[in-house]
N, C-alpha and C positions, 0 to 999 in steps of 0.2 A: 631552365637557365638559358640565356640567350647565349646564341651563339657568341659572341666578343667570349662571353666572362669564359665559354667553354675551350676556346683558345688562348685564354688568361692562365684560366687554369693550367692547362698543357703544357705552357708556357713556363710557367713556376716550376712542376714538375721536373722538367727539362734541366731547368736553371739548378732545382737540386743536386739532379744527378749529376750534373755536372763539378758542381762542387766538392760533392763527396769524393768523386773521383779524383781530383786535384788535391784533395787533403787540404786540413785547415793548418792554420800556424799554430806550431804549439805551443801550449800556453804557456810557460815559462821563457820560452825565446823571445827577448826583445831587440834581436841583435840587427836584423830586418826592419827598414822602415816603412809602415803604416801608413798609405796617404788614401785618407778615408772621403768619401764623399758624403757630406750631412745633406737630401733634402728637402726643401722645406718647400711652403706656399710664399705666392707674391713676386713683387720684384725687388731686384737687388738695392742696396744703396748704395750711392757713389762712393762711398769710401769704401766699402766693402772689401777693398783688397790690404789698407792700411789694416784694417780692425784685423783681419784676417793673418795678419802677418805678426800681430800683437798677440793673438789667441796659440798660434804654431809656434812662434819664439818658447813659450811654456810649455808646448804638450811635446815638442820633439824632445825638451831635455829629459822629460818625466816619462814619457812615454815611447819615446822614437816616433810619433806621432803625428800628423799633422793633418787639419781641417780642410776641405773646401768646400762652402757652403753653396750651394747649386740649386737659382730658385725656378719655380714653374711659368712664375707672370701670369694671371689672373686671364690669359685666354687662351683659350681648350686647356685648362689645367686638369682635369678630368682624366684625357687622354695622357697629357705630357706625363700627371703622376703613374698612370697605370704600367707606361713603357719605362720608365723608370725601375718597375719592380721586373717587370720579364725580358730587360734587357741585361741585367746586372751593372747598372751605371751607380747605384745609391749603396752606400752600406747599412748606414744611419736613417729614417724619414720621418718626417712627421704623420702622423695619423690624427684620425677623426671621426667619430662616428657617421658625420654629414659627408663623408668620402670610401663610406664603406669598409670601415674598419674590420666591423665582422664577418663580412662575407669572403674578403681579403684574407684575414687570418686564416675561414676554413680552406680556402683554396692554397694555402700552405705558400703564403707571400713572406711570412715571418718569422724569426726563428723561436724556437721555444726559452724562455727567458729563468725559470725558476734555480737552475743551477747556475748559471751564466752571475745572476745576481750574489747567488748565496756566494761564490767561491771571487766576484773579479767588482761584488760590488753593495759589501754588505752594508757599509753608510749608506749608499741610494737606498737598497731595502727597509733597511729602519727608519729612516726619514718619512718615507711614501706610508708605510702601514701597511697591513695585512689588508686592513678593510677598504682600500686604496686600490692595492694591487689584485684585489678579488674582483673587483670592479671592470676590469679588463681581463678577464680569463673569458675563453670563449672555449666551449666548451670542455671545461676544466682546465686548460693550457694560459698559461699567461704569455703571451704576446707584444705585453707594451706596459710602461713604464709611463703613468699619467702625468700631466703637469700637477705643481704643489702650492697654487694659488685657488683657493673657493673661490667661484666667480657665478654672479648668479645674474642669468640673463633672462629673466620672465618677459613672455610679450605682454604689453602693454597697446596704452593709448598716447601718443605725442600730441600734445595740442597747442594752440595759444591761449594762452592763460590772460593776456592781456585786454585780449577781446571776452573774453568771459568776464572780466572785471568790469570791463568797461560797462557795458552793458548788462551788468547786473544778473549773469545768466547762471543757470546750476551747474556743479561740476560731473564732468561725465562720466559718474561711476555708476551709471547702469542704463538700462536700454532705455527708460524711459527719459535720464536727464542729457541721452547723447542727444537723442532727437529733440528734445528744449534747446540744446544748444549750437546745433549745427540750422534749427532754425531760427533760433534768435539771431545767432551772426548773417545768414540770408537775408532776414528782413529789414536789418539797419544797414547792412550791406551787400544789397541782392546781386552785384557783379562779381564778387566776390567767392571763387572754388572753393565747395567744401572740401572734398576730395580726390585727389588725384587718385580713382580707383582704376584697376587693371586686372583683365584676364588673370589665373595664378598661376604661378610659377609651378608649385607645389601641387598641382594639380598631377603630374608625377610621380606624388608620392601616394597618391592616392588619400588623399585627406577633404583639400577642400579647390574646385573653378573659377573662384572670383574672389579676389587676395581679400574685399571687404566682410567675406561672410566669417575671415578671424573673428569679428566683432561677437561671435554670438559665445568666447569663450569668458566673458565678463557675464552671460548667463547661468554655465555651467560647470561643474566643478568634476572637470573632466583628466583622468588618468594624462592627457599630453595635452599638449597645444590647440588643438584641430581637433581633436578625439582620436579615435584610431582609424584606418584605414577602411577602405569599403562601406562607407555608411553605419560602419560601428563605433560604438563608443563603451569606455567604462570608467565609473568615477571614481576620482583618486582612494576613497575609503574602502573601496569593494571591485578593487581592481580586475580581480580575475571572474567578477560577476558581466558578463558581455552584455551589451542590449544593442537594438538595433533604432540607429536614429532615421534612416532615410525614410523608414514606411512608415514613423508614427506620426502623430499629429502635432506632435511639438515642433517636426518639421518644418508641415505644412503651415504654420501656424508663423514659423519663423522668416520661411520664404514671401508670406505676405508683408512682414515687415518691411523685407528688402526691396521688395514694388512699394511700397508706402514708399519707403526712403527714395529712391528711384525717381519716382513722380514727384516729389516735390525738391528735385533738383539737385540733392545732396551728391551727384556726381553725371558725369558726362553720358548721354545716349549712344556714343561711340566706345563706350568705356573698354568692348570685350577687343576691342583693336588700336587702341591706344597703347602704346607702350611706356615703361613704365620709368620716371623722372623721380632719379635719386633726391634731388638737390630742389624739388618744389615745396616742399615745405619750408624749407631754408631761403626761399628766393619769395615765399609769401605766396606761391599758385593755388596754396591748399592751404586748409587751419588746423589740420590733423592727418594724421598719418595710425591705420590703425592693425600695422599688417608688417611682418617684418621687424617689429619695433623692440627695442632690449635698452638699459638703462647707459649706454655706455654711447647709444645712439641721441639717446634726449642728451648727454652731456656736450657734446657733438655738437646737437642745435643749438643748445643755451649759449656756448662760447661762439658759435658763429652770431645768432642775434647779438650779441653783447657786442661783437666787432661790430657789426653792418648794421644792425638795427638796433641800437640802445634802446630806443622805446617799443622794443614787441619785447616778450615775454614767452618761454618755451614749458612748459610745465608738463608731467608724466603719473600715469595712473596706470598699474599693473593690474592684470588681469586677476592675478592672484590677493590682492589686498581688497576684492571684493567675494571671492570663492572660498577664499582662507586654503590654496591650492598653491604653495611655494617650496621651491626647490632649488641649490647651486645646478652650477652644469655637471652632466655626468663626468665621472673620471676617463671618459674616454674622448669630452669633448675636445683634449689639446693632449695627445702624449708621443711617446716615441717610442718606435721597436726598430731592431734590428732586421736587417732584409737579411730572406734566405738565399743565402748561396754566396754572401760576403767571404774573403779568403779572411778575413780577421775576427771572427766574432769576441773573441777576447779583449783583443784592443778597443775593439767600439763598447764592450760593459765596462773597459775603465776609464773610457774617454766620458763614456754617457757619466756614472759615476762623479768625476771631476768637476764637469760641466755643473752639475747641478745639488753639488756637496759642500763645495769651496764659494765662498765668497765672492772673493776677490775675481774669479774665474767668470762666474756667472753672472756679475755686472758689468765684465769688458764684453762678453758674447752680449748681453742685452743692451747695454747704452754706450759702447761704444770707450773710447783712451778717455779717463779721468784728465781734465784742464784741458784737454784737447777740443771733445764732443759735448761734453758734459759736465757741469758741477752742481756739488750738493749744498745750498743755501737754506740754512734752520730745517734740514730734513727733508728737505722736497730739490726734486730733479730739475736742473734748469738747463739745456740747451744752448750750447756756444757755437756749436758746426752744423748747418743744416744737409751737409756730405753724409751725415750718420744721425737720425732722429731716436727717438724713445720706443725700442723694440724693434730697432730697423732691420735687423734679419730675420724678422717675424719670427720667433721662437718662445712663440706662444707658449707652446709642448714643456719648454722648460722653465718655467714662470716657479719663484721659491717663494713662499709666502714671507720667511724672512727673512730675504734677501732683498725684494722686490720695493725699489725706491717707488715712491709716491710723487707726481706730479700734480700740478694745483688741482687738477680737476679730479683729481682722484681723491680729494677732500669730501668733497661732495657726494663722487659714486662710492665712496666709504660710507659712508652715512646712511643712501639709499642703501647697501647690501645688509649695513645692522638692520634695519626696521624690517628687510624682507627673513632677516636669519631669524628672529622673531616671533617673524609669523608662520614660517616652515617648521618651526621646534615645535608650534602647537598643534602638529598635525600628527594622523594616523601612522603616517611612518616620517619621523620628524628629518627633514630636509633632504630628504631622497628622492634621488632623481628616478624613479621606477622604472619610465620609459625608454630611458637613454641608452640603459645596457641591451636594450631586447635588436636582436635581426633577424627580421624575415627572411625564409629561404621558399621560393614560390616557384621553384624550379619545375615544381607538378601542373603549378598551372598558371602557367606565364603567360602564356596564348590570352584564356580568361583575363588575365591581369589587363595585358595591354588592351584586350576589346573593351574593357570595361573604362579605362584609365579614357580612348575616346568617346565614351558614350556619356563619361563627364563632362569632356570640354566641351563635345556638340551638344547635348541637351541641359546638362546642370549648372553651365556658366552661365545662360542666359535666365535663367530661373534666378541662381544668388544675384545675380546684376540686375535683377526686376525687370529687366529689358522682354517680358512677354504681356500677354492680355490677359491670361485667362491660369492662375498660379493654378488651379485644382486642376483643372485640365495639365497644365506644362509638368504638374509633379507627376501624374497618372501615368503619362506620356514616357518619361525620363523611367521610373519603374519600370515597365513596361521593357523600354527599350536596354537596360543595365540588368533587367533579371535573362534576359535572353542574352545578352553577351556573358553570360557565365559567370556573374556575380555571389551566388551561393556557392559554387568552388573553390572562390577564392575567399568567400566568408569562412567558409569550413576548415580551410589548409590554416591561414590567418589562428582561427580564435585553437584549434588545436593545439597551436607553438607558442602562440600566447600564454595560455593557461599552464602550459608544462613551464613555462618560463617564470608565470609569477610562483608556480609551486614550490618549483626549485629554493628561488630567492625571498620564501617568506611571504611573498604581496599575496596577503588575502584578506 
């Protein structure tokens, strides 16, 4: 474990004991008032203090209660969240598995939730389900309380649809009609960016170097996104069957693709230091985006073309509607837990509770004073304040399925989510997210982890970027160099807790 997390840890620790010692409020006394701090991701919205004052008018009578919602802002949120938990500033937070929710819970950031719910918040509990709340137990402990909207974010391919028509081109549900189609649009319009490709982000995570080699999950019908980590992979049906992709030939096989691609211009020769432009596919720099991509994001470009470009055309092809490999987000992808060492755990299970049991409560926390921010025209959300938008205190985490008003464009991402629910129910384990619950703990060979995590960037970006001469040489080379940084240690820790994980949960 890296040092940070090991003063993380210590830190929580700390934060415990400290609270036990101070004793909590007890739970019958509401005589005391409660001013809780909720927080969340993003930044605030300008009204934020009206909404806010509308949400406390009701919880102080009910509760002696009162909110402030306290956001991170989208730079170093990382860190702002982490001090958050080992300074005792939050009672309430949102969690997420993409923020380390699991490793978080073991390092004892969160309080234990199963009696909390049974005795201060048994409507949350029957709402959520068992099979909900099991979802977020980390090592038998339940920790958090998921959001209560299915939301299913497959990656995909974003393209222009309009340029395919136009020129008569096939659609790009598989490797052979991408390449038909990214060079059809080249040769009627050779100045023309296929893709804005970049270095990956996610390289990190230890999956994949170069954000374009997402592409090769329209190949295979792979347990996650990327596959799993270290050059392993396992496929959704036989999940706990491991195999190893980097040394085989389907690899190699695939990294010559990426040179094909490569050389015939499908993205920039600067690609691996180019940084990386939200807003080019939306501005026309690119005709696809194939990396990052979720159905919520094609919605996104469609109404932006529709403003600024009436005649382009955004259209979307999940990875999963050619693998037959679909899933919602895990239940841990938006939830909430209580921070350990809060002086109120009681009051925040009946504020959490409130928030997301009642109606009326959990549409002025999401959209803001009815007639003021917001009015509901034939069922759908429409925007009068731009002070307070649609979800503006990002509270994702408490999203209610039947609570949760629909805006226009959610016509449409309603529609995609039926056709993928669909095709997830025809699967081996029908719309389970398998991947989403599992966290590594690589504390044994963390060292391994990071030598290996560079020996991706330096040797395996420029292979998936095609940006080498000679693919069997540059893969030999990269083996080579990633088995000597201690890549079997960490294959071995990895498929270990993998395998005890899919045991546990069934995945076989």
């Amino acid at each position: 474990m890296k040092l940070l997390k090991r003063l993380f840890c210590l830190l929580v620790s700390l934060t415990l004991m400290l609270s036990l010692a101070g004793g909590a409020l007890a739970a019958d006394d509401l005589s005391q008032e409660a001013n809780l701090v909720f927080y969340v991701m993003g930044d605030a919205p300008k009204d934020e203090a009206v909404v806010e004052d509308a949400i406390n008018a009701i919880l102080k009578e009910k509760f002696n209660a009162t909110i402030d919602f306290q956001f991170s802002t989208w730079t170093d949120f990382t860190q702002k969240y982490n001090t958050q938990l080992t300074s005792g500033g939050a009672d309430l937070i949102y969690i997420a598995n993409w923020l380390d929710y699991g490793l978080l819970a073991r390092a004892g950031a969160f309080l234990e939730l199963d009696d909390l719910l049974n005795e201060y918040a048994p409507e949350l509990r029957a709402l959520a389900g068992e099979d909900m709340l099991n979802m977020c137990r980390v090592e038998g402990e339940l920790y958090a309380v998921p959001a209560l909207w299915p939301e299913y974010v497959p990656l995909g391919i974003k393209y222009r649809e309009d340029l395919r028509a136009k020129y008569d081109l096939p659609y790009p549900d598989s490797l052979e009609h991408i390449e038909a189609y990214f060079a059809g649009v080249k040769e009627h319009e050779p100045d023309q960016v296929i893709l804005r490709a970049t270095a990956s982000e996610s390289a990190n995570s230890l999956n994949v170097a170069f954000d374009t080699a997402n592409i090769f999950n329209i190949k295979y019908p792979w347990v996650a996104g990327n596959a799993l980590p270290y050059g392993l992979a396992a496929n959704y049906d036989t999940p706990d069957q491991v195999y190893d992709y980097w040394f085989s030939d389907d690899f190699v096989e695939d990294m010559k693709l990426m040179k094909k691609w490569a050389d015939m211009g499908f993205w920039s020769k600067s690609a691996l230091s180019d940084t990386n432009d939200s807003e080019a596919y939306d501005n026309g720099l690119a005709i696809a985006e194939v990396a990052g991509m979720n159905p919520n994001k094609q919605i996104s470009s469609a109404n932006n073309f529709a403003k600024d470009h009436p005649d382009w055309e955004s259209a979307y092809i999940t990875y999963g509607e050619v693998t037959g490999v679909m899933y919602p987000g895990h239940a841990t992808q938006n939830g909430t837990a209580i921070v350990r060492g809060t002086k109120y755990p009681e009051r925040c299970a009946m504020v959490l509770n409130y928030l997301m049991t009642n109606q009326e409560m959990n549409n002025l926390v999401q959209y803001g004073i009815e007639g003021k921010h917001y009015e509901v025209v034939d069922g759908i959300y429409q925007n009068l304040d731009e002070n307070f938008l649609y979800e503006n205190f990002n509270t994702w985490n408490l999203r209610v399925n039947d609570y949760k008003l629909p805006q226009e464009s959610d016509v449409a991402l309603q529609a995609m989510f039926d056709r993928y629910n669909e095709i997830g129910a025809k699967s081996k384990f029908p719309n389970v997210n398998i991947y989403g619950g599992f966290t590594e703990d690589y504390s044994e060979y963390e060292f391994q982890r990071t030598a290996v995590s560079n020996v991706m960037r330096q040797y395996l970006a420029p292979i998936q970027a095609g940006l080498i001469d000679d693919v069997d040489a540059a893969v030999a080379e990269f083996r080579q160099k990633v088995t000597e940084a201690g890549l079997q240690d960490c294959r071995d820790g990895f498929t270990e807790q993998w395998k005890a994980y899919c045991e546990e949960y069934g995945y076989q």
